[in-house]
C-alpha positions in Angstrom: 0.0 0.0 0.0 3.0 2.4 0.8 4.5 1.3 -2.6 1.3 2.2 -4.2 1.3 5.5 -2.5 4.6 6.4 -2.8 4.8 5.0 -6.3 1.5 7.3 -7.1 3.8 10.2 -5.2 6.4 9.6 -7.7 4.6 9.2 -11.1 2.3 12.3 -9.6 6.1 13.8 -9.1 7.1 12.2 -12.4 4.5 13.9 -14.2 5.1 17.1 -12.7 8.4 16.9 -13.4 7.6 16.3 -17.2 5.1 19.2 -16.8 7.8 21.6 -15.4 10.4 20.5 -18.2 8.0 20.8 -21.1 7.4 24.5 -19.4 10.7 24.9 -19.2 11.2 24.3 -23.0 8.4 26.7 -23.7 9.7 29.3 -21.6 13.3 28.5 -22.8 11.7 28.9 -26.8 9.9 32.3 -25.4 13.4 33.8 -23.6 15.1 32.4 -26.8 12.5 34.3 -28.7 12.9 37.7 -26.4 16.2 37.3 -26.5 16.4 37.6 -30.5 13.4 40.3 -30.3 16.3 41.8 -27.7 19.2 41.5 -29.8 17.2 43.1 -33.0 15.7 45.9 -31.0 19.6 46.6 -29.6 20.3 46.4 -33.1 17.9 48.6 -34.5 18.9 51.4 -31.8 22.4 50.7 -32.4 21.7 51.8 -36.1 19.1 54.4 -35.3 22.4 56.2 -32.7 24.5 55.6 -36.0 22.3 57.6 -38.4 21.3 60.5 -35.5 24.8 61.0 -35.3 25.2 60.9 -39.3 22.4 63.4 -39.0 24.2 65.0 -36.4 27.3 65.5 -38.5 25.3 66.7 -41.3 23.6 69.4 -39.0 26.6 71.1 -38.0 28.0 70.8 -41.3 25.0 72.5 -42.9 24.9 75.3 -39.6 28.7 75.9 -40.3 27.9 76.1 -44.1 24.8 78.8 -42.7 27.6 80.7 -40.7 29.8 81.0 -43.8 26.8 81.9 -46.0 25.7 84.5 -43.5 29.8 85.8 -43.5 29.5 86.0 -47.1 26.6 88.1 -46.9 27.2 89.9 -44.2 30.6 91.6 -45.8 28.6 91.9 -49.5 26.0 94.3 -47.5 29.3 96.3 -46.1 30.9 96.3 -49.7 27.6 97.4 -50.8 26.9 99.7 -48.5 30.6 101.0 -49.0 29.9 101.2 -53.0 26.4 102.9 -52.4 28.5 105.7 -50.1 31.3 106.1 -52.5 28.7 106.0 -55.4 27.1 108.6 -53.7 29.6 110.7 -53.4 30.8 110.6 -56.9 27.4 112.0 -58.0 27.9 114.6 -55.9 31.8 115.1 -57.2 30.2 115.0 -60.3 27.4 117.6 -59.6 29.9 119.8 -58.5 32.3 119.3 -61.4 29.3 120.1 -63.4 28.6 123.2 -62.1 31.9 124.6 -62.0 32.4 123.4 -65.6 28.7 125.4 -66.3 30.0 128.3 -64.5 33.7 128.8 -66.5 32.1 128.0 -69.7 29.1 131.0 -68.2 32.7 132.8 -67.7 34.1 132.0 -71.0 31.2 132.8 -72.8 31.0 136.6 -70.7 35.1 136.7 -72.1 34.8 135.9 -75.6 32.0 138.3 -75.7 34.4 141.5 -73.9 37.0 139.8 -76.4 34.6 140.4 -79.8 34.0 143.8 -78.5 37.5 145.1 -77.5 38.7 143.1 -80.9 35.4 145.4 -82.6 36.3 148.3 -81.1 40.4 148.1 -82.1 39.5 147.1 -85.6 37.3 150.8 -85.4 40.2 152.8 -83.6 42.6 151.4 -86.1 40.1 152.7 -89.2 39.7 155.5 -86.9 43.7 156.2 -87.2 44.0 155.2 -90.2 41.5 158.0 -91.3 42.7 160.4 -89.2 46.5 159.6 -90.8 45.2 160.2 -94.0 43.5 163.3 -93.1 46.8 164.2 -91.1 48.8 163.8 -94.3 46.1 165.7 -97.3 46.0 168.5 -94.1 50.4 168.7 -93.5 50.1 168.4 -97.8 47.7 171.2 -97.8 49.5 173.2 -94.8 52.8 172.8 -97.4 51.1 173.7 -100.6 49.9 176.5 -98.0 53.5 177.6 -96.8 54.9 177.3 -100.1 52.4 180.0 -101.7 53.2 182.2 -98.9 57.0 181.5 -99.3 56.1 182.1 -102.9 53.8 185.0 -102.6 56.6 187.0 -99.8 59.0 186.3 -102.7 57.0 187.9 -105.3 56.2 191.0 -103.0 59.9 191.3 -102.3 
């Protein structure tokens, strides 16, 4: 009867045993299972850390490619706003240039004019001499013809 009983205790043991191993194997095929869901998850993160840094890289390369872009323009504005200043000021070089150029030639103008009529008025005073030579000379010819009739006349009453 013992036999019985303990031979019920051990196939009851038996079976549990059996029970607990075939567990066993399902929860060693489940860890096995989360293990390789583990390992790809690790795997995927691992790869997910490699391209965030890739992106990382290509951030700061882009922001330092933003800097140098915002250098660039930064010293085209200057050199623009230098041109505008210098561009300015040549207009108003220019501006004044013109009018001192539109005053000479207003002063050029007022001396050719004084120059026509001081080159007018010698070309009269030289007609004017001229005339007055010739009258000078048919006068002195007339004072001689006059002299010599009075030489000749005190001659003849002598």
């Amino acid at each position: 009867v013992e036999l019985a009983k303990q031979q019920a205790i051990l196939a009851s043991e038996e079976a549990s045993r059996v029970e607990l191993t075939a567990e066993v194997k399902a929860h060693a095929g489940s860890i096995g299972a989360v293990k390789k869901d583990i390992e790809d998850i690790e795997l995927a993160i691992t790869k997910v850390e490699q391209e965030k840094g890739n992106r990382d890289h290509t951030i700061k390369t882009l922001q330092d490619e933003v800097a140098e872009q915002d250098e660039i323009i930064n010293k085209l504005n200057k050199e623009k706003k230098h041109l505008s200043a210098t561009q300015s000021k040549s207009n108003d070089d220019l501006v004044c240039a013109e009018d001192k150029v539109a005053h000479l030639s207003q002063i050029k103008s007022q001396l050719e004019s004084t120059l026509d009529e001081l080159e007018g008025g010698f070309d009269k005073e030289k007609k004017s001499r001229a005339n007055l030579e010739k009258t000078k000379r048919q006068v002195e010819g007339e004072l001689k013809m006059a002299q010599d009739s009075v030489a000749d006349l005190e001659r003849a009453k002598h």
